[in-house]
Phi, psi and omega in degrees: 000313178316274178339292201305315220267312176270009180268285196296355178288292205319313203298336220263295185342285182315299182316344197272311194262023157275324244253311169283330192298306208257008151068057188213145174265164190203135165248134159295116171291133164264054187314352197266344180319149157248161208235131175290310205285010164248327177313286209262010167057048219231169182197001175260149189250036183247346182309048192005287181297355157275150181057004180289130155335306214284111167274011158259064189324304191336314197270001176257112177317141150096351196303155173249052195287184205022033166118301153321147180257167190239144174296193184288159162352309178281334184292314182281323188333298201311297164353289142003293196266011177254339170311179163270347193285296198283346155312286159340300181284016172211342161045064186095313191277091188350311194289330184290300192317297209281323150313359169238345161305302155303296171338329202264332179299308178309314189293331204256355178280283171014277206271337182270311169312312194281244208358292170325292175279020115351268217268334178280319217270335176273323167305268175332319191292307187303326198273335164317304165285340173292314179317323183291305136026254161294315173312288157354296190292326169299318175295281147000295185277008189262331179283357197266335181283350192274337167279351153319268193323308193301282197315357191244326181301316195284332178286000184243009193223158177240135222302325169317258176308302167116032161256157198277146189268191181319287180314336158297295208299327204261347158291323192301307210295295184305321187273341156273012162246341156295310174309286167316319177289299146018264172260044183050062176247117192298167185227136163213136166274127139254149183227155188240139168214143218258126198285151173016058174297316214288298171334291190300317167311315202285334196281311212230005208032173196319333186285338145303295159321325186311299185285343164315297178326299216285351178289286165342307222266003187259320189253000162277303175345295172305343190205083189198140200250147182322339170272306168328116168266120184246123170224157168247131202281334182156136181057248189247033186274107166247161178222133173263144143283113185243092181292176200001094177190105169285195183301326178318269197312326177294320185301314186293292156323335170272348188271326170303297205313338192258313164301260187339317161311312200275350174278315188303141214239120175255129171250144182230052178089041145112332195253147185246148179224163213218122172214195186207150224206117153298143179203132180235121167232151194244141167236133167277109024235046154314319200247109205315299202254064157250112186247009185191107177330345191279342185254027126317301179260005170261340137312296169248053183246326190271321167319316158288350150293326156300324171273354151292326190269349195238023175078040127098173194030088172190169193220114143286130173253116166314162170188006166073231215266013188249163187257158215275146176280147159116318174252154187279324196221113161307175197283173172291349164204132229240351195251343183293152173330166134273145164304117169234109162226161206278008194231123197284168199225150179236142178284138167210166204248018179324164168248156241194087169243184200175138168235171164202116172116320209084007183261151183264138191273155171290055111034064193252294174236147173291131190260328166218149182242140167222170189296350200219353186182174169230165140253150178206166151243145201222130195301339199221172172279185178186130164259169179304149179074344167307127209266111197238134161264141168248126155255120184199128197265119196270107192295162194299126137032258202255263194254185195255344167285346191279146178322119165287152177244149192255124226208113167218131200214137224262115187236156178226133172302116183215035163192152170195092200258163206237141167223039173071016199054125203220115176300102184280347157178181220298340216236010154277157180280099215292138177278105177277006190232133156243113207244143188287142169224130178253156184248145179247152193020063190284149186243166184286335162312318203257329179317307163296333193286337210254320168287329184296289174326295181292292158006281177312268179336316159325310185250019167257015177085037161273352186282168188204000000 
């Protein structure tokens, strides 16, 4: 007994200490296992542990002994060692005990190591994916800051042309006139308006008009400088900003800008069309009272009224009460309304009578016609809001056989301006007054002969 008891210490010894040296598992061999299921006389076969190699059921999760399946190793063990099976396998006997003991140790380190490198190996699996994860999530905000941006480019910008619309303008506008006041650099504005855009919408329709803006809006871009802010401001409106850029140089640049319009050939479905663009600019701090940037562009928002009422493809320079570049003498009254009108007008050379009153008016030629009104001129004054009958005979149409039409009509005077005198022909008198008339309660027979008429004109390039 003595030998055997020091034969089996040495063999269990040795195993603990290969177990530690090489950090490796080891089993006590046990000759004495037993087959559970002949031992207990078993027959199921869902049993994890029948007919199983593993003769140590004790150490197999799930066995069903007494009817049941039984937990894992650490739950069941107690249990375990009241069996016969494991009795059997160690019978008593110390050396047996402390050999299976080891075994159990080892078996119960075994499964607390796979367990570990479990939960590491599922930790490493997770931190992968959480890396993919975050990488994913990094991909998503950079692409989500690049759409951020695009979507802020787009809020600024306007969807026709791709030039910044109004909402860009009026932040540039501001921040660029806090930099001019500052360090004292001029700041000048233009503002452009595409003369009787409305004409073209009605001729040739919106897809036309469209494509002129996106024409325009190509030939400001082009002759503008990377600092020049080009925006369109609304309808056929557009405006540029020019930091250090005085009244001069914006006059000039603008006159470029106006000459290439008026050269450029717009094609449109085959057809080539032709317009022309009014432009009015005010420059800060040329012009004394400009105290707020907005009336920077409420300065040369009026210059281009001016250059509108004083017949259109021409460039205003503000100046208040002072006179305007490009004319010799300001209106007669610098204070007066300006013309805004929804209905484009065609030059014509009509002849022109007229009562008020039943009195007969000095009269002389119409100078532009529209669907809503005349100009005209006139030797004497009238005053506004006064209900003037018109007579005026409508040149032909088409062919020279077709019917003039005679036209009389109930107008109420709703401008009158002194213009220095304009010769209406040799054997005339000069007309000093122009005076604006809209026509009132016009029957629809004469509306249509006043479209037919303007139609015609409209292609033959009379409209301004």
């Amino acid at each position: 007994m003595g030998n055997h008891t020091k034969k089996l210490s040495m063999e269990i010894r040795s195993l603990l200490l290969n177990a530690l040296s090489n950090k490796d598992w080891y089993h006590f061999n046990n000759t004495q296992l037993v087959k559970c299921w002949e031992e207990l006389d078993c027959s199921n076969t869902e049993c994890p542990s029948y007919k199983s190699p593993n003769l140590r059921c004790w150490q197999v999760s799930g066995t069903f002994c007494e009817g049941e399946p039984q937990g894992e190793f650490a739950k069941k063990f107690g249990d375990c060692q009241q069996c016969k099976v494991y009795k059997k396998a160690t019978k008593g006997d110390p050396i047996l005990q402390i050999g299976e003991d080891f075994n159990n140790l080892m078996f119960h380190l075994k499964t607390k190591e796979d367990e570990l490198r479990f939960s590491v190996q599922n930790t490493e699996e997770k931190n992968r994916e959480l890396a993919a994860l975050n990488k994913k999530i990094k991909g998503l905000l950079k692409k989500l800051d690049s759409t951020n941006v695009q979507l802020k480019e787009l809020s600024n910008k306007d969807g026709l042309t791709g030039l910044y619309n109004y909402r860009f303008f009026r932040r540039v506008l501001r921040e660029q006139y806090s930099l001019s006041k500052r360090y004292r650099f001029p700041l000048s504005c233009i503002m452009i308006d595409i003369d009787y855009f409305k004409a073209v919408n009605d001729t040739y329709g919106h897809q036309a008009g469209d494509s002129m803006l996106c024409e325009l809006a190509e030939i400001l871009l082009k002759n503008v400088r990377d600092t020049d802010k080009v925006v369109r401001y609304g309808g056929e409106e557009f405006a540029i900003l020019l930091p250090h850029t005085d009244q001069n140089d914006s006059y000039i640049k603008a006159e470029r800008i106006r000459n290439l319009v008026s050269d450029h050939v717009f094609k449109f479905r085959k057809k080539n069309l032709g317009i022309t663009v009014s432009l009015g600019i005010a420059t800060y701090p040329t012009n004394k009272n400009i105290r707020l940037p907005e009336r920077l562009v409420s300065y040369a928002d009026k210059a281009l009224y001016q250059a509108k009422e004083r017949g259109r493809n021409q460039t205003i320079i503000y100046a208040g009460k002072e006179s305007m570049k490009g004319k010799a003498k300001p209106e007669a009254s610098d204070t007066a309304p300006m013309e805004r009108r929804m209905n484009p007008r065609v030059q014509t050379f009509i002849k022109i009578s007229g009562a008020l009153n039943s009195k007969h008016l000095p009269f002389c030629h119409a100078v532009d016609i529209s669907c809503s009104g005349v100009s005209l001129l006139s030797c004497k004054p009238v005053d506004t809001d006064e209900f003037v009958s018109i007579e005026m005979l409508l040149p032909y149409i088409r062919k020279k056989t077709d019917e003039r039409r005679r036209l009389e009509i109930e107008g109420k005077v709703i401008r009158c301006q002194y213009i220095n005198g304009i010769a209406c022909n040799s054997d005339k008198p000069k007309g000093n007054y122009l005076l604006g008339i809209q026509f009132v309660n016009m029957s629809q027979k004469h509306s249509m002969y006043l479209q037919k008429h303007f139609v015609s004109m409209f292609r033959q390039g009379c409209v301004f």
